[in-house]
C-alpha positions in Angstrom: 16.2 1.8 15.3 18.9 -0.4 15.6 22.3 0.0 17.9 22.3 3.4 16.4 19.6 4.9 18.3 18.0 7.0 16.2 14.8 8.0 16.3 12.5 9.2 13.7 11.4 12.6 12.3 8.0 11.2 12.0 6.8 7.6 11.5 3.6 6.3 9.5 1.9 3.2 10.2 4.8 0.9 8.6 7.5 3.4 8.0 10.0 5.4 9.7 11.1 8.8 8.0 14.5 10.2 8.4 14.8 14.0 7.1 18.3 14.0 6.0 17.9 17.5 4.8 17.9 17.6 0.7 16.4 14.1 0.6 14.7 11.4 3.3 15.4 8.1 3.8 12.1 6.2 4.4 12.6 2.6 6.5 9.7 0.6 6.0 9.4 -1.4 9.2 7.5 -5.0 9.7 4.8 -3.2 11.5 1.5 -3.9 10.4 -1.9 -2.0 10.7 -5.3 -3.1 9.8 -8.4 -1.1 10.5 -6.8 2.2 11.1 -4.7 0.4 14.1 -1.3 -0.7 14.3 -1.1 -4.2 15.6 1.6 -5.4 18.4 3.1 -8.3 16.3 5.3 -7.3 13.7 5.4 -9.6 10.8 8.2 -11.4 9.6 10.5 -10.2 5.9 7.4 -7.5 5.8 9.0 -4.9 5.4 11.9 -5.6 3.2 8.9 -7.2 0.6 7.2 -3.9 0.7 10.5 -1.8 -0.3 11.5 -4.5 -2.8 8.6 -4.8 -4.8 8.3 -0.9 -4.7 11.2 -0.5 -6.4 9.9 -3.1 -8.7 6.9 -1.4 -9.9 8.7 2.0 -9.7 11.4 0.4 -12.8 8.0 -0.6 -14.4 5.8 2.7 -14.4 8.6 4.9 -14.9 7.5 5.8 -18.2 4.1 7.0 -16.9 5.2 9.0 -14.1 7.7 10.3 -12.2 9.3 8.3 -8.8 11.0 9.6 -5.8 13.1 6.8 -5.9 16.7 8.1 -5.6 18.6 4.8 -4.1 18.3 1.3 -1.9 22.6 0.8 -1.6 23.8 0.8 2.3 26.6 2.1 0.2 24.8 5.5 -0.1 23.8 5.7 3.2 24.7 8.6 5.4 27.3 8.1 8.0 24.9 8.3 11.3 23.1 5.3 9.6 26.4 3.0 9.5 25.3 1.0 12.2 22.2 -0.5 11.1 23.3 -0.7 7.8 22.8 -4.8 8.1 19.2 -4.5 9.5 18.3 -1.3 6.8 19.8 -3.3 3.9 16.7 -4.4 1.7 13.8 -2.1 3.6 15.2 1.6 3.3 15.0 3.7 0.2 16.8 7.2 -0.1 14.1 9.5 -1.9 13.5 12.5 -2.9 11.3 15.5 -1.1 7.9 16.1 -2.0 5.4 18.1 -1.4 2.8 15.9 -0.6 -1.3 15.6 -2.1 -3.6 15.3 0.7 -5.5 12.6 -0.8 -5.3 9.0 -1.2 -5.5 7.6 -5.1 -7.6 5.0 -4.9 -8.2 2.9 -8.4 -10.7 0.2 -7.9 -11.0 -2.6 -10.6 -13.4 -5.1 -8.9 -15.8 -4.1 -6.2 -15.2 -5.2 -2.9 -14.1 -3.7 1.0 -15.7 -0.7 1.5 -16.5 -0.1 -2.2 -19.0 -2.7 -1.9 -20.6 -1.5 1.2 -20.8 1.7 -0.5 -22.6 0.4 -3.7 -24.9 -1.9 -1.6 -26.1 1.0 0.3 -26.2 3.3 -2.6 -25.6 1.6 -5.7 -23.1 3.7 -6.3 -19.2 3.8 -4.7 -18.0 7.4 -3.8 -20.7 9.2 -5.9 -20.4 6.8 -9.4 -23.3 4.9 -10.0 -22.8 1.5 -11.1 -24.7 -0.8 -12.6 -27.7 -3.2 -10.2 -26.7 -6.5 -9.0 -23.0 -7.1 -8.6 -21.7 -8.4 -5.7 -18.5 -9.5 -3.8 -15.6 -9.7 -6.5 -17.3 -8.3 -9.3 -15.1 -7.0 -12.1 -15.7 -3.8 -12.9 -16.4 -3.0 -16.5 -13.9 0.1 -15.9 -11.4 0.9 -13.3 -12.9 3.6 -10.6 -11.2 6.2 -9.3 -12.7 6.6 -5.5 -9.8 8.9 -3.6 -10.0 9.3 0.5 -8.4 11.6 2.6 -5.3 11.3 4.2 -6.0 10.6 8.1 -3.9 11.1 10.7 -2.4 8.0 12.6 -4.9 6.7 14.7 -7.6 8.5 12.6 -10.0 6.7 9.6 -9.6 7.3 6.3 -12.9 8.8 4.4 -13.7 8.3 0.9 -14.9 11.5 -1.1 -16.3 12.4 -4.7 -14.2 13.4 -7.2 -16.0 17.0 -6.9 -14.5 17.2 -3.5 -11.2 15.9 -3.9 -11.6 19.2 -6.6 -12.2 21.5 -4.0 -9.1 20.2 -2.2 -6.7 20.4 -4.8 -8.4 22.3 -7.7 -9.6 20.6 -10.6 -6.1 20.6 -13.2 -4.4 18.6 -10.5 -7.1 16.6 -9.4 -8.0 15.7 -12.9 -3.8 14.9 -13.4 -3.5 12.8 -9.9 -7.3 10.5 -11.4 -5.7 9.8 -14.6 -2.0 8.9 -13.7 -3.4 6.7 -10.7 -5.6 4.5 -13.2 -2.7 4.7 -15.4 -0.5 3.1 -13.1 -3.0 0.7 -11.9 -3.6 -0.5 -15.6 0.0 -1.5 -16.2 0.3 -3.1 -12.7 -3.0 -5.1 -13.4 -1.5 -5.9 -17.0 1.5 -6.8 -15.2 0.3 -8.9 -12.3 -2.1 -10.4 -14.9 1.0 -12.1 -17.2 1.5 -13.7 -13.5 -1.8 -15.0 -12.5 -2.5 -12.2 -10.2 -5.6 -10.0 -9.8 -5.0 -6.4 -8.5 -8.4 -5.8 -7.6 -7.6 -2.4 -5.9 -4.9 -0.4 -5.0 -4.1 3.1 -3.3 -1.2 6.0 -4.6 0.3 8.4 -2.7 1.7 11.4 -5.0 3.6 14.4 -4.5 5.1 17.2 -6.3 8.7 17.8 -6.9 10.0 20.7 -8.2 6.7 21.1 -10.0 6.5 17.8 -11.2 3.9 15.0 -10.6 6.0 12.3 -8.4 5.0 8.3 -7.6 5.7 8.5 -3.6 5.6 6.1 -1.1 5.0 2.1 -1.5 3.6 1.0 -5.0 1.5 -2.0 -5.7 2.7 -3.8 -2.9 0.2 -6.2 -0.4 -0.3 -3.6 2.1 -1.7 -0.9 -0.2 -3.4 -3.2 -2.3 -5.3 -6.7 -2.5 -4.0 -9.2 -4.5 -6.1 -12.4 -5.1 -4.8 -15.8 -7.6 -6.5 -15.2 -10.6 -7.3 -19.0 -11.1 -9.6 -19.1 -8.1 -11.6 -16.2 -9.1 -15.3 -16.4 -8.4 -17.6 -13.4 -8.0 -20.1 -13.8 -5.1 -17.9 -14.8 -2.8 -14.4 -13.5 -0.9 -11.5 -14.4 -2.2 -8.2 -15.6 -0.8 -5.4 -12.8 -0.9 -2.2 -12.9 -0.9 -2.0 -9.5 1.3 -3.2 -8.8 4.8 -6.9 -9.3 3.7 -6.0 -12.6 5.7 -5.1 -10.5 9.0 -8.1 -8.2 8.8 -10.2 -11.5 8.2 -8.7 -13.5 11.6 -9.3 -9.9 13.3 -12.8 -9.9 12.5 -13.5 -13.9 13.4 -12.1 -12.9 17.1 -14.4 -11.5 18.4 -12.7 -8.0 18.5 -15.0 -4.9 17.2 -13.4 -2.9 15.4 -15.4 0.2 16.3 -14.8 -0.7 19.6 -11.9 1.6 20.0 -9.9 -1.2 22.0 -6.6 -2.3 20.8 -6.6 -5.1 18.1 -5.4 -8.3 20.4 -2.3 -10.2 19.7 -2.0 -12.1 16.4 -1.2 -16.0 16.8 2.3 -17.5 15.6 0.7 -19.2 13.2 -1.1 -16.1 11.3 1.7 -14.5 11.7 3.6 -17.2 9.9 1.1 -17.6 7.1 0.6 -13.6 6.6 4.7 -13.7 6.3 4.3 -16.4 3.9 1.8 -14.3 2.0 3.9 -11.0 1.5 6.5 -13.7 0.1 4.4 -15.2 -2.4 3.2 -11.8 -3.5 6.4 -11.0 -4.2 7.7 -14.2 -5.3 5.0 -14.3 -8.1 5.0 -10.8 -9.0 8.6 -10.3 -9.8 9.3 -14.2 -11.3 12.4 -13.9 -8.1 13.1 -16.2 -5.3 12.6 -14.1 -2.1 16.3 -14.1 -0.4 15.8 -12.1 2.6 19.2 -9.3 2.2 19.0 -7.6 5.7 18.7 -8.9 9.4 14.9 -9.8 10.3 13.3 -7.5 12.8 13.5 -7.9 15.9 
């Protein structure tokens, strides 16, 4: 990181995590991943969006659920960190410690991704039935809640039944993780709504602090979720995004297989540009603010 040269306790796909002891301080780089793979080309303002708008949602759900949220000011930042405090400023969060569920929360409010692969080789998505004949971009007549597991880096995701995310956590918490994660998808669908935004899906993280259920981790932001213009929407048929939907799409048109197990190729300056571009407007119409980028862009 930085001039400081300090490296990581452990890193994620996007984000760097710094155990400070009573609290971590979680960086969220402009690394991006599609597919399970983290791609070479970083993308521009990514990752200070991501942290920005986290905080956003976390001001706006506080009500239904705790956050780890403890501070964004460089001022708080410990002394080793002084260094980089220009290129942290806008993409670090101080947070509390959790102890973390092993599942992803997945809330799904129109079928699509995997979700729809799922129902058109089963009618169903993670064990639910649904009802015949929808297609791409269907709304769902109620959210679902389809939870995966947590893989490794490197490793894929899988989506599990309810019945066995019960057997991985029990069924009081299991129960309490479904109904806060549709919860919080609700009011960020509500939300984004009053903006011209459909949430379509999303994924939670959540933890437990001092025996409390705790939001962790990014929130409603374009990498966890897909966002698509609500004045465009038409079922049958994929719809533009305003998250990185539009780098998994250029991925797939070139010519790289993703079960290959090869490395994703370089992205072009121009998809890089417009995915940039994307995160922006996400953020941009979400919050009502004019992006103005507060740290130093990643180099």
């Amino acid at each position: 990181m930085g001039s400081s040269g300090l490296n990581p306790d452990a890193q994620g796909k996007v984000r760097d995590i710094y155990d400070l002891g009573d609290r971590l301080l979680l960086v969220a780089t402009d690394r991006i991943s599609a597919f399970d793979y983290v791609l070479d080309t970083p993308i521009p303002h990514k990752g200070e969006v991501l942290t920005r708008l986290s905080q956003f949602w976390y001001r706006r759900t506080a009500d239904l659920v705790a956050n780890h949220f403890l501070s964004a000011d460089v001022a708080d930042l410990p002394p080793q960190f002084a260094a980089d405090a220009d290129w942290l400023a806008g993409r670090f969060m101080l947070v509390r410690k959790a102890r973390v569920w092993p599942v992803e929360c997945i809330v799904r409010g129109y079928l699509t991704g995997s979700g729809l692969i799922d129902y058109r080789a089963t009618g169903s998505v993670c064990g639910i039935a649904l009802p015949p004949n929808l297609t791409e971009a269907s709304r769902l007549a109620a959210p679902l809640f389809t939870p995966s597991t947590k893989a490794a880096l490197g490793d894929h995701d899988e989506n599990i039944s309810f019945a066995a995310m019960v057997d991985l956590v029990g069924e009081q918490d299991a129960r309490a993780l479904r109904d806060t994660a549709v919860a919080v998808y609700e009011r960020g669908r509500d939300v984004a709504a009053e903006r011209g935004i459909i949430i379509a899906d999303t994924k939670f993280e959540f933890g437990s602090v001092d025996g409390q259920l705790t939001l962790i981790d990014e929130v409603l932001t374009p990498d966890s979720s897909r966002f698509w213009p609500a004045d465009g929407w038409l079922p049958g048929v994929v719809q533009p995004s305003f998250d990185k939907q539009y780098v998994r799409n250029w991925l797939l048109d070139s010519g790289w297989d993703k079960n290959s197990g090869e490395t994703p190729p370089p992205l072009p300056a121009d998809v890089v540009q417009r995915t940039s571009e994307k995160y922006i407007q996400a953020y941009e119409l979400i919050t009502g603010e004019k992006f103005v980028p507060i740290g130093k862009e990643m180099m």
